[in-house]
C-alpha positions in Angstrom: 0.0 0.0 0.0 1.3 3.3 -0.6 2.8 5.6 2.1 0.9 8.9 1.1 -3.4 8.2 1.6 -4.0 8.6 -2.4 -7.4 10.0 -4.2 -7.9 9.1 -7.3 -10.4 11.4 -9.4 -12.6 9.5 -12.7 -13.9 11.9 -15.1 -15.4 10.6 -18.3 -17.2 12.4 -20.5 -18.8 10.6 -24.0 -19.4 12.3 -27.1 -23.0 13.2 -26.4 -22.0 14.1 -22.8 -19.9 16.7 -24.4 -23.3 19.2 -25.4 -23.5 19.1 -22.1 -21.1 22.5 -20.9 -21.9 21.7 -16.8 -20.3 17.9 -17.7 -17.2 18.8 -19.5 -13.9 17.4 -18.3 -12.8 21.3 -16.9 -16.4 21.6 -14.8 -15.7 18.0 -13.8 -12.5 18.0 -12.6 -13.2 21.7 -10.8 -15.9 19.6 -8.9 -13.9 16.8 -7.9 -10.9 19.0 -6.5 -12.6 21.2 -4.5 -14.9 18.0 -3.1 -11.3 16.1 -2.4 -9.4 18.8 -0.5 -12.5 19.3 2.1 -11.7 14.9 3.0 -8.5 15.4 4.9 -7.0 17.7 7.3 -3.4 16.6 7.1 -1.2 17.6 3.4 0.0 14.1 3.8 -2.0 12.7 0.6 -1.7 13.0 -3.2 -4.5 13.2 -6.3 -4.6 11.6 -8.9 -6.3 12.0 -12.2 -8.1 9.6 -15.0 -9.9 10.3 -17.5 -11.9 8.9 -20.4 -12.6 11.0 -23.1 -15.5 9.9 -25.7 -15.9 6.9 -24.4 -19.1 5.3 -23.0 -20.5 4.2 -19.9 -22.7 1.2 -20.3 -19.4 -1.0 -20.3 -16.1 -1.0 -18.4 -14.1 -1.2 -21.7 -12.6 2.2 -21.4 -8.5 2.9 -20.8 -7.9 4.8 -17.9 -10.7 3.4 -15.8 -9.1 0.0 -16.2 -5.6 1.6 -15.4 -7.3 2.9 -11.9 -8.6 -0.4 -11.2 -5.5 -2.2 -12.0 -3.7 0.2 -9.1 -6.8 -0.6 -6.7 -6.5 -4.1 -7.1 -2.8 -3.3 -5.9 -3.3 -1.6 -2.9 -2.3 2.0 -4.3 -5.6 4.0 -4.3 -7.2 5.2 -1.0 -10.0 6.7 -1.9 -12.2 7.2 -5.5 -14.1 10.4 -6.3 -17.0 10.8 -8.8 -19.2 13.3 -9.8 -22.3 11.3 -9.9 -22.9 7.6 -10.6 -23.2 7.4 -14.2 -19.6 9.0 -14.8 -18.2 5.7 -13.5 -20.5 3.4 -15.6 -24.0 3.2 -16.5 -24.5 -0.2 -15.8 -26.4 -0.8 -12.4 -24.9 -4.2 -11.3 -21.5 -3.8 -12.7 -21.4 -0.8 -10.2 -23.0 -2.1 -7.7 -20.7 -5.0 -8.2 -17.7 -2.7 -8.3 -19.4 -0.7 -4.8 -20.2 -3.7 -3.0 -17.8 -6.5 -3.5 -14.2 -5.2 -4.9 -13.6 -1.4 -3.3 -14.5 -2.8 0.1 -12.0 -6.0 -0.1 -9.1 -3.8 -0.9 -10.5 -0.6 1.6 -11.4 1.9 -1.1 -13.8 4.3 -0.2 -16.2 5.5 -3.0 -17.5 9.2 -3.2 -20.1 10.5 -5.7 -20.7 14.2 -5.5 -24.2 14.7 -6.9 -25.3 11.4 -5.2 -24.4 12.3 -2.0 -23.0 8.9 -1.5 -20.2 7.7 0.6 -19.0 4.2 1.3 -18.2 5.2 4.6 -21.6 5.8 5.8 -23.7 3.0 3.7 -21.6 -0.1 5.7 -20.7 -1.6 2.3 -23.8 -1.6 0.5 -24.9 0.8 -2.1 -27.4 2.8 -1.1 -30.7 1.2 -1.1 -33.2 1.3 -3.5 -32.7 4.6 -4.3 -29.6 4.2 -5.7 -30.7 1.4 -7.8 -33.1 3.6 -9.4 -30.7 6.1 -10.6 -28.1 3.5 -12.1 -31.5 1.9 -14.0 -32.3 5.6 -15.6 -28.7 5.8 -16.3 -28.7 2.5 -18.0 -32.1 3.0 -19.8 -30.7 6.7 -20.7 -27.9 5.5 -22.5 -29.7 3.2 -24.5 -32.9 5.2 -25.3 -30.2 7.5 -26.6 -28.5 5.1 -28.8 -31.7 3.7 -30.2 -32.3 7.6 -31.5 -29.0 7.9 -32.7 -29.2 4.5 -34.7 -32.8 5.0 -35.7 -31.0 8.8 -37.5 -27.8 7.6 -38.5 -30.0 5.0 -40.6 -32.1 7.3 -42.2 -29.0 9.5 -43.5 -27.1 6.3 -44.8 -30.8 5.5 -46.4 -30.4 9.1 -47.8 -26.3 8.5 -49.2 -25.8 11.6 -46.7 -24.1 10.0 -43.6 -19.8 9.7 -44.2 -18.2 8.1 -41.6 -15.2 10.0 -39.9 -12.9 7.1 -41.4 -12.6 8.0 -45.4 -11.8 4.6 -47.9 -8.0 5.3 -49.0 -8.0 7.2 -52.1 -11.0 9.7 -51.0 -11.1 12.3 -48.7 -13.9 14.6 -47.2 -15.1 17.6 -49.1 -17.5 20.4 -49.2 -20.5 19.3 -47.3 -18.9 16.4 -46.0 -19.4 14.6 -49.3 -16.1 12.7 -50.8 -14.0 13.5 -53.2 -11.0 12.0 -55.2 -8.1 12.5 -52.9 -5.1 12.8 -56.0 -2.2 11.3 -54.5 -3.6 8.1 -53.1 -6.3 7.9 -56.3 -3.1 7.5 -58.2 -1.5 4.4 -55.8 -5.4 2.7 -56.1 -5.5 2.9 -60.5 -1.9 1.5 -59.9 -2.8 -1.5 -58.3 -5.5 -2.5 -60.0 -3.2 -1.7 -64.0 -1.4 -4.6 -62.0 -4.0 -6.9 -61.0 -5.4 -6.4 -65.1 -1.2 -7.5 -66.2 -2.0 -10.5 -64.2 0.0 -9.9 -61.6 -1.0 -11.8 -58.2 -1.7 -10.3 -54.8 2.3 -11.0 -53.3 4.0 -9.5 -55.9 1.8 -6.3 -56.0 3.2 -6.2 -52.1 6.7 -6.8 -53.3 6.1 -4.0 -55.9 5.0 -1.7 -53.6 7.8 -2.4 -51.1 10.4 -1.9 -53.4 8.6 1.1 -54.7 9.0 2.6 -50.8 4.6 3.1 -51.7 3.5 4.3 -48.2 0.6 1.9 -46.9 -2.8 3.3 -46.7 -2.2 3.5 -42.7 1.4 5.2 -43.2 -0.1 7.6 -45.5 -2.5 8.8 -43.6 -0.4 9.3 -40.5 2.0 11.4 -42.5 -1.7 13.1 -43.7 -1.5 14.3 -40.0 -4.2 11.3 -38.6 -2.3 9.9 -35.6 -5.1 7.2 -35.4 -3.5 4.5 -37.0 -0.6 2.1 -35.4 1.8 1.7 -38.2 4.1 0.2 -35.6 4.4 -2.9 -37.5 3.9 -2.3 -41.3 7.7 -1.5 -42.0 6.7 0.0 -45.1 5.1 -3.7 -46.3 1.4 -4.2 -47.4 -0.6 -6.8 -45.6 -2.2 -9.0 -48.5 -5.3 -8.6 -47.2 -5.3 -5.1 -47.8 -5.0 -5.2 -51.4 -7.4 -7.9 -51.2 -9.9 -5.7 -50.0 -9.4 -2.9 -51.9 -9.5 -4.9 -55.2 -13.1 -6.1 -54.3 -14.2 -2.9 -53.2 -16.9 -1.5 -55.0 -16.9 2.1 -53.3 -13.3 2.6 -56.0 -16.6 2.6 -58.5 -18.5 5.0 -56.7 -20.8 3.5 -54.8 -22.3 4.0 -51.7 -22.1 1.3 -49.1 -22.7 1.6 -45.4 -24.2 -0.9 -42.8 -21.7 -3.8 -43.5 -21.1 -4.4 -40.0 -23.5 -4.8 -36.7 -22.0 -3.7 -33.0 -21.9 -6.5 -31.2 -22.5 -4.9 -27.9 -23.4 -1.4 -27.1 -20.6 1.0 -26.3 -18.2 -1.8 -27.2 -15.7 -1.8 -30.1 -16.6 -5.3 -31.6 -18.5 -6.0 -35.1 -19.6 -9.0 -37.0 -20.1 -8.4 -40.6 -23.6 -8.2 -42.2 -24.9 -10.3 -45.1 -24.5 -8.1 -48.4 -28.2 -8.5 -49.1 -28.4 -6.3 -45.8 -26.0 -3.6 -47.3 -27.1 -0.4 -47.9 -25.9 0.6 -51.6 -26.2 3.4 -53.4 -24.7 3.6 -57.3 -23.0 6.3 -58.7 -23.0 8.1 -55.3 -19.2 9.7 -55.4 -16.4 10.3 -58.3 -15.0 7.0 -59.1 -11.5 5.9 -59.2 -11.7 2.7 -61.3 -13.7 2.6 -64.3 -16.7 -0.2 -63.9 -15.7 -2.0 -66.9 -11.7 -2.6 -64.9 -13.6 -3.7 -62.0 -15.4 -5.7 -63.2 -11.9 -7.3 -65.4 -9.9 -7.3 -62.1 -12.8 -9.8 -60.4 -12.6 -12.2 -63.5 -8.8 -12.1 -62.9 -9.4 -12.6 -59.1 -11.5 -15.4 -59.2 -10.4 -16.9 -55.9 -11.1 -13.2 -54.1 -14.5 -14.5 -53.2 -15.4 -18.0 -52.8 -18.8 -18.5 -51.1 -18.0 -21.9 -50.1 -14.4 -21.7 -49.0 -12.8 -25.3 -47.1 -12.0 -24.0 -43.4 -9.1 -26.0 -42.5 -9.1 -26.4 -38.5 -5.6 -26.6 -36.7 -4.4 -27.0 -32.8 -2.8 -23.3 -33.8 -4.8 -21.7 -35.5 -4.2 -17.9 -35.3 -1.7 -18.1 -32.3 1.2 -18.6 -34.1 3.4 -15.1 -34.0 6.3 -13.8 -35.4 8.6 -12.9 -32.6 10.1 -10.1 -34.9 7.0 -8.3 -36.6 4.3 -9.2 -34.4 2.1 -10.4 -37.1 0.6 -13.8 -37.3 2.1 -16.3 -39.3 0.7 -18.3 -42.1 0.2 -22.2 -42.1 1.9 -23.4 -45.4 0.3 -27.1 -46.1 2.6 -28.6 -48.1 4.4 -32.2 -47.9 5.8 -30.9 -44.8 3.0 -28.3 -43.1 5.2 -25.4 -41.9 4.4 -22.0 -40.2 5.8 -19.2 -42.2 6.2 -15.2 -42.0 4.9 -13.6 -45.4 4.7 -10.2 -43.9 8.1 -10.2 -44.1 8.9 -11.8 -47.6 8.7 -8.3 -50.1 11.6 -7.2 -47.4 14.8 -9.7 -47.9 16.6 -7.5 -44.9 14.3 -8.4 -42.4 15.0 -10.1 -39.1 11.9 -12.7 -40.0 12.9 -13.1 -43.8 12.1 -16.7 -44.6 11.6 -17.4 -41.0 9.4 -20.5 -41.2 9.3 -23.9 -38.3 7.6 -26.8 -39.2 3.9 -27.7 -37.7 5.2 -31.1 -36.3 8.7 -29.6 -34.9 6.5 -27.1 -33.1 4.0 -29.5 -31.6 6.2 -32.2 -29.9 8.3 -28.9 -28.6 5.0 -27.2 -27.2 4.3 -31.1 -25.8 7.5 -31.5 -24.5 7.2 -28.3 -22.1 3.8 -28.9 -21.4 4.4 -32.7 -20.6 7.8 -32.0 -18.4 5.6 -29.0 -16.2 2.6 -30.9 -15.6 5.3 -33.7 -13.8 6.6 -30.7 -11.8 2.8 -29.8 -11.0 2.2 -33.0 -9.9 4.9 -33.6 -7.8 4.9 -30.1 -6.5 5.1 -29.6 -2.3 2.1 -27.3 -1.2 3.3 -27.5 2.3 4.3 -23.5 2.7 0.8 -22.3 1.4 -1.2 -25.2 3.6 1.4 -24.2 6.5 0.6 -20.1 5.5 -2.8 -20.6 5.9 -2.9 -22.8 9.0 -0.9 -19.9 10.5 -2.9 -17.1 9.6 -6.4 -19.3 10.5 -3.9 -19.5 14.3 -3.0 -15.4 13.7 -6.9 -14.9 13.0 -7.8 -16.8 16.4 -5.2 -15.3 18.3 -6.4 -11.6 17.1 -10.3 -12.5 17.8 -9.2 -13.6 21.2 -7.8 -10.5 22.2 -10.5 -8.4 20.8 -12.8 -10.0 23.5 -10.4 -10.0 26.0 -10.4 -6.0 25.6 -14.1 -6.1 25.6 -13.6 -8.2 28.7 -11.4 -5.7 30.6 -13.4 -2.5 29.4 -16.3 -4.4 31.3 -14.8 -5.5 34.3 -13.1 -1.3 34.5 -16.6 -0.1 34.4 -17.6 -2.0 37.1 -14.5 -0.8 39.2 -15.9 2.3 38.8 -19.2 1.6 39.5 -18.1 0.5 42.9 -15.7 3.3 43.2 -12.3 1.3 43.4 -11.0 3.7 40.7 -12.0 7.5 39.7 -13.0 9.1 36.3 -9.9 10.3 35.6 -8.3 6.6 36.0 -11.6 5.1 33.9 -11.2 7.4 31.1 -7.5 7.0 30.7 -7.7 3.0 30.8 -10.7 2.6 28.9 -9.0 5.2 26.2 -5.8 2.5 26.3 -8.4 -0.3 25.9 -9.9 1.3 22.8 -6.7 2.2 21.4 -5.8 -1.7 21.6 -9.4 -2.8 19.9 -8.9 -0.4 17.2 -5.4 -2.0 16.8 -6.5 -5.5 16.9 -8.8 -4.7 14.5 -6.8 -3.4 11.9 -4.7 -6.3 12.5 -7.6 -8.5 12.0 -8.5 -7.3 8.6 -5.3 -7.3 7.3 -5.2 -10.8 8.6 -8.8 -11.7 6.7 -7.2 -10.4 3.8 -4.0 -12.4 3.5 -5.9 -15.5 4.0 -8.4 -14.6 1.2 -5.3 -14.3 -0.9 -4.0 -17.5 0.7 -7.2 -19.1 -0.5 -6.8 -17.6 -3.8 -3.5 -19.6 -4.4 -4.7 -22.6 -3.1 -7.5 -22.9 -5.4 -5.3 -21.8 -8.3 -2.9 -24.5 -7.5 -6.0 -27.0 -7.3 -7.0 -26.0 -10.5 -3.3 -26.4 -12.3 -3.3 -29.6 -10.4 -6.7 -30.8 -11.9 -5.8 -29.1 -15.5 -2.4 -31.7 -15.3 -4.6 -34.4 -14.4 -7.0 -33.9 -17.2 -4.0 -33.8 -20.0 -2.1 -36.8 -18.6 -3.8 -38.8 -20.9 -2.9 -36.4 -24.4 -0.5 -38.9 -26.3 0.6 -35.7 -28.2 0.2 -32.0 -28.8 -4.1 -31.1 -29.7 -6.6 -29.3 -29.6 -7.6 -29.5 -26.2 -4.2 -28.7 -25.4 -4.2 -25.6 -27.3 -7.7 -24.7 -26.4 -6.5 -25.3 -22.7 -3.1 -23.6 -21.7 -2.4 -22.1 -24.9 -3.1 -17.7 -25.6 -0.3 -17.1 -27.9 3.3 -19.2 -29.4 5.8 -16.0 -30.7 8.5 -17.8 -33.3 11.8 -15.9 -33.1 14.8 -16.6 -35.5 17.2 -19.8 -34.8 14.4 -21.2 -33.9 13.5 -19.7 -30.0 10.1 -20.3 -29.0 8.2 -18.1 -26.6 4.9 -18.8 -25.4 2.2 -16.8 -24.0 0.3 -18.9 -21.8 -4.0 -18.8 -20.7 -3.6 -20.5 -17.1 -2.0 -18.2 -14.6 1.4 -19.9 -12.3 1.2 -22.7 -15.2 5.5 -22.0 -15.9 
């Protein structure tokens, strides 16, 4: 825990929060402030500030307010101060789950402003029913409000008038917010597809463009001044599935399309991707870049672009097999000899991962081999110390509760001294002062106890459960599915060979 008694201040503002002027992140933080220097009388203390801008309430999916519940679940933040319920989230039991169950096991006290709520007079609950009230009109709020903004976001796309603030390379925004041709990267677009129509094929457009130093769409618009793309690890090369989709995009005809993808959940950041049949289209809509008649050429050349009824080939790895050099994932080459091999890398022959490829089975009787030779140390583990650590602190818990009562004991048996006058006032005061001081003590000493063993607990049952995963592989004659499924987040391929792996089940290494 830290030294200095630490309040942490959550401001969040979304983006129709921000019509608002009395909930802007200035008025917000004014608030807070003023409300956290009334809570203490000594300067030993320090503030600290989060904030989430644009972002929504109805989930806890938002930066900084996991970055302040990572340092609660450490023991670093005292106290947390919000203007009113629904800036920390809108959803009532996540909240109330939040309230109730984690602030109170690591001693956080929880303060919101309008609410005229604080943990340290509500005992650990959240307020009653009146409190559940306002989280449900915060909740239904925030959904009434999204239904509207669907219901006219619709109606625009039906109209061709709504542009998303994300332009298709080779267009940019105009006059009215309609698009226009944006020249430079028009000109990259009609080169790709004059290469497609020379029958060139999608990996050695890439190479083409690599050796041409062609800026990827991402790369170009960061130099364009948009800093919201992570070009980190592009290294100048074009993904292959970004020519894919720019060959098969109709919009480079002019035409409209919007409502391809659904939002999986609201005020989250994942979609799932609508049948076309539900696609809103519009024809002739915007300046095209590629003449129908070329589009339509470039398909008949692309015939394996789209196939409806494409062979999914299911593998152990599938998808968690990284390149420990460029971070992208690496493709599963079936050949005579299945091997796992970087093509991000192969229009660059200077790179760290050029050619860097490991066979399937190689990578499977090493992954078996680890997991095989942990599960024995598992197994044969000794779990004395964390049986004999919570044997102790059950004995430390005892011991504490014990002198508690004993206190209790003596505070009784003092006031009946002075019932019976064999001590004064003064006397009573001072001893039954020393007698509080020690319960108070205890007490502390008791919930730090209650806390360790909860932790102890923790362990335990995490070293039950690696001890009943082991059991349930034993069995596996060889690296599978279940394996993968099991232990398995992520296998990063560096060169010579060197395998790193990212594992699901916490303490498993």
């Amino acid at each position: 825990m830290s030294e200095k008694y630490t309040i942490a201040l959550y401001i969040r503002l979304s983006i129709e929060d921000s019509k608002t002027e009395s909930l802007s992140i200035h008025n917000q933080r004014l608030s807070l402030r003023k409300h956290a220097e009334t809570l203490l009388d000594t300067n030993d203390y320090e503030i600290l500030e989060f904030v989430d801008n644009g972002y929504s309430g109805t989930n806890f999916e938002r930066p900084s307010v996991q970055e302040l519940l990572e340092l609660v679940r450490t023991f670093k933040i005292n106290c947390i101060i919000v203007k009113d319920f629904s800036r920390f989230g809108r959803n009532s039991l996540e909240v109330g789950y939040f309230i109730e169950q984690v602030f109170p096991l690591f001693k956080v006290r929880f303060i919101s402003i309008n609410d005229n709520f604080d943990t340290v007079g509500h005992n650990g609950d959240t307020g009653g029913m009146e409190f559940a009230f306002k989280n449900l009109i915060n909740e239904y709020y925030s959904i009434d409000l999204s239904r509207k903004s669907k219901t006219a976001k619709y109606a625009k796309m039906k109209a061709g008038e709504y542009q998303s603030k994300i332009c298709r390379f080779g267009y940019k925004k105009g006059k009215n917010n309609r698009l226009e041709i944006d020249g430079e990267a028009a000109e990259v677009v009609r080169f790709i597809f004059k290469m497609v129509l020379e029958g060139n094929s999608i990996p050695q457009i890439a190479q083409v463009l690599y050796e041409k130093n062609i800026p990827t769409p991402g790369e170009y618009k960061t130099q364009k001044g948009n800093k919201g793309y992570d070009i980190s690890r592009s290294g100048g090369i074009w993904s292959l599935s970004t020519i894919t989709r720019m060959i098969t995009d109709e919009r480079y005809i002019g035409t409209y399309i919007m409502r391809k993808t659904v939002l999986n959940e609201v005020g989250g950041h994942r979609y799932t991707m609508r049948d076309e049949k539900d696609w809103i289209k519009i024809p002739d809509h915007h300046p095209a870049i590629i003449s129908k008649e070329d589009f339509e050429k470039a398909q008949k050349m692309r015939k394996t672009i789209k196939c409806e009824k494409k062979k999914i080939h299911l593998y152990p790895l599938k998808s968690k097999v990284i390149c420990g050099c460029c971070n992208h994932t690496m493709n599963r080459i079936r050949q005579k000899n299945t091997a796992f091999i970087c093509k991000h890398s192969s229009a660059d022959k200077t790179a760290l991962c050029y050619g860097l490829e490991i066979s399937e089975s190689e990578l499977h009787n090493l992954l078996f081999d680890i997991i095989s030779k942990q599960i024995n140390i598992l197994l044969n583990k000794d779990n004395v110390n964390v049986t004999e650590n919570y044997n102790e602190n059950i004995q430390k818990k005892i011991n504490c509760e014990n002198s508690i009562q004993e206190c209790y004991k003596n505070k009784r048996r003092l006031y009946e001294q002075l019932l019976l006058e064999e001590i004064n006032l003064e006397t009573y005061n001072k001893l039954k002062s020393e007698y509080d001081d020690k319960i108070n003590n205890f007490k502390n000493i008791l919930s730090d106890i209650t806390l360790q063993t909860e932790l102890i607990c923790k362990e335990k049952e995490n070293e039950t459960t690696l001890v009943n995963i082991s059991n349930a592989v034993l069995n596996e004659n060889g690296f599978s599915q279940a394996l993968s499924d099991l232990l398995i987040d992520k296998v990063f391929i560096c060169p010579d060979k060197k395998v790193k792996i990212a594992w699901k089940v916490r303490g498993f290494i």
